[in-house]
C-alpha positions, -999 to 999 in steps of 0.1 A, spaced: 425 24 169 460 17 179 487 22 207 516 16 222 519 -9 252 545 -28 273 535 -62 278 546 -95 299 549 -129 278 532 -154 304 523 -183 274 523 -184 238 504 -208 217 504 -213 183 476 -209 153 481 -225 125 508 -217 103 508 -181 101 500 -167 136 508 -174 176 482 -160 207 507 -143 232 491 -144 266 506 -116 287 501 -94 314 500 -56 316 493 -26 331 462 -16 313 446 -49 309 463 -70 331 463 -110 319 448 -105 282 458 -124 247 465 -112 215 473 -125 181 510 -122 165 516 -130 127 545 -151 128 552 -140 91 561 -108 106 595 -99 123 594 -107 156 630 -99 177 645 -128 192 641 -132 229 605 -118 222 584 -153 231 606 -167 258 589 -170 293 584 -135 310 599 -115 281 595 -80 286 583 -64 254 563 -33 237 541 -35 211 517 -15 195 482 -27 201 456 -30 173 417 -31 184 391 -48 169 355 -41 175 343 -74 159 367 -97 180 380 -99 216 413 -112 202 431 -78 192 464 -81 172 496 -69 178 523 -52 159 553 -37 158 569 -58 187 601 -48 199 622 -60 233 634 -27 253 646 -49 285 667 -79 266 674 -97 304 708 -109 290 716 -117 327 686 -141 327 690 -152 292 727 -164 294 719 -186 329 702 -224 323 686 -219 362 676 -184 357 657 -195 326 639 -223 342 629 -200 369 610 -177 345 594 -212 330 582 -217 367 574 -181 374 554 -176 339 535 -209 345 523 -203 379 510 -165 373 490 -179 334 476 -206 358 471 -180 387 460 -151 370 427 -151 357 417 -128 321 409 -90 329 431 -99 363 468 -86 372 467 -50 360 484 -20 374 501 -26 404 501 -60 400 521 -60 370 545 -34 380 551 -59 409 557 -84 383 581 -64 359 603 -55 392 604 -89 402 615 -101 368 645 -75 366 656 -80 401 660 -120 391 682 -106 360 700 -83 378 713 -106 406 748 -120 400 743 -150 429 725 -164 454 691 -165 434 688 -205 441 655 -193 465 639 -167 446 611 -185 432 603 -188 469 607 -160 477 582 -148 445 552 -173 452 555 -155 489 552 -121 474 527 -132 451 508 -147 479 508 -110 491 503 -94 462 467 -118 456 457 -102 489 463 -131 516 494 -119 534 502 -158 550 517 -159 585 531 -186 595 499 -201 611 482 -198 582 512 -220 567 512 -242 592 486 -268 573 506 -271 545 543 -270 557 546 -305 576 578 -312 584 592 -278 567 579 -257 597 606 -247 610 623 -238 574 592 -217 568 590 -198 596 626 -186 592 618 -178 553 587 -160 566 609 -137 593 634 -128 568 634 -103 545 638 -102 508 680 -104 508 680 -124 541 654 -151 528 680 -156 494 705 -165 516 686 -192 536 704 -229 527 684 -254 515 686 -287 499 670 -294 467 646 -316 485 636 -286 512 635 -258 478 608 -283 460 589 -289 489 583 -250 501 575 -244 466 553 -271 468 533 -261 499 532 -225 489 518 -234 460 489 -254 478 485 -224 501 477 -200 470 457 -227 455 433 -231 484 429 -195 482 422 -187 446 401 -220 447 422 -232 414 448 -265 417 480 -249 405 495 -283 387 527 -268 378 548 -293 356 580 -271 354 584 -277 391 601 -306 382 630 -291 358 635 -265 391 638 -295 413 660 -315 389 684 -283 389 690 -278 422 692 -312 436 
């Protein structure tokens, strides 16, 4: 049995010689992994962190590792693709929602949240320096615990006063917040303890680091 799917690229992991596990998010099955034959043509931009890609899926009764084929890239994301911070956002983005997002987890409206997000950070020509932020709020939502700032409060220390402001903005306003590199790394960092308390899972993201060396 086979069909046609459209698919997120959260991780990809290589087997062997001859084949890679894509784990991705989508609409039907939300986070699930399948196998890729790398002898086969696969379109460049197609394994880079939150790719947007279709590919026609090919069940296996005897295995809970389906294949996929025919892989193609409908969205190419040229205006995150061509920018050095955009890229390492998607690192950051894709590495918190594969460490987030447990299997059989993240389908429907969860990854149609996802897909928008990811073209939104293509489509924006400037001011994108806080949009991981402004993601790992959204994905706070979008897990079901809708944080105010007193539910913040533990984790923001001496960023209070930053996060409140973030938290009262809305989604264009919060973009155009200033912050240091210092302030970016450390909201990230206590939002990310916030959603680790309550998915009960320690989010150790190491491409924090390459955001935090970017925007210094």
């Amino acid at each position: 049995m086979t069909h046609a799917c459209g698919f997120i690229v959260l991780a990809v992991t290589k087997v062997g010689d001859s084949s890679l596990v894509l784990h991705t998010l989508s609409a039907e099955w939300g986070r699930r992994s399948f196998i890729v034959g790398v002898s086969r043509k696969i379109p460049g931009g197609a394994l880079q962190p939150l790719s947007l890609l279709e590919a026609e899926v090919v069940e296996n009764p005897k295995s809970e590792l389906w294949r996929l084929n025919s892989v193609s890239v409908p969205e190419p994301l040229a205006g995150i693709r061509s920018s050095i911070y955009k890229n390492s956002m998607t690192m950051f983005m894709s590495e918190v929602l594969y460490r987030a997002i447990r299997d059989g987890e993240g389908a429907g409206d969860f990854y149609e949240w996802c897909r928008r997000s990811i073209l939104t950070l293509d489509a924006l020509q400037s001011d994108f320096s806080n949009y991981h932020l402004r993601f790992l709020l959204e994905l706070a939502v979008e897990l079901g615990f809708s944080p105010t700032i007193g539910d913040l409060a533990p984790f923001a220390g001496e960023n209070y006063a930053l996060l409140s402001r973030f938290l009262e903005s809305n989604a264009a306003e919060s973009l155009l917040i200033p912050m240091s590199g210092a302030q970016r790394s450390d909201v990230a960092s206590l939002l990310l303890d916030y959603i680790s308390f309550h998915t009960e899972s320690r989010l150790e993201i190491r491409s924090l680091s390459v955001l935090r060396e970017l925007y210094k």
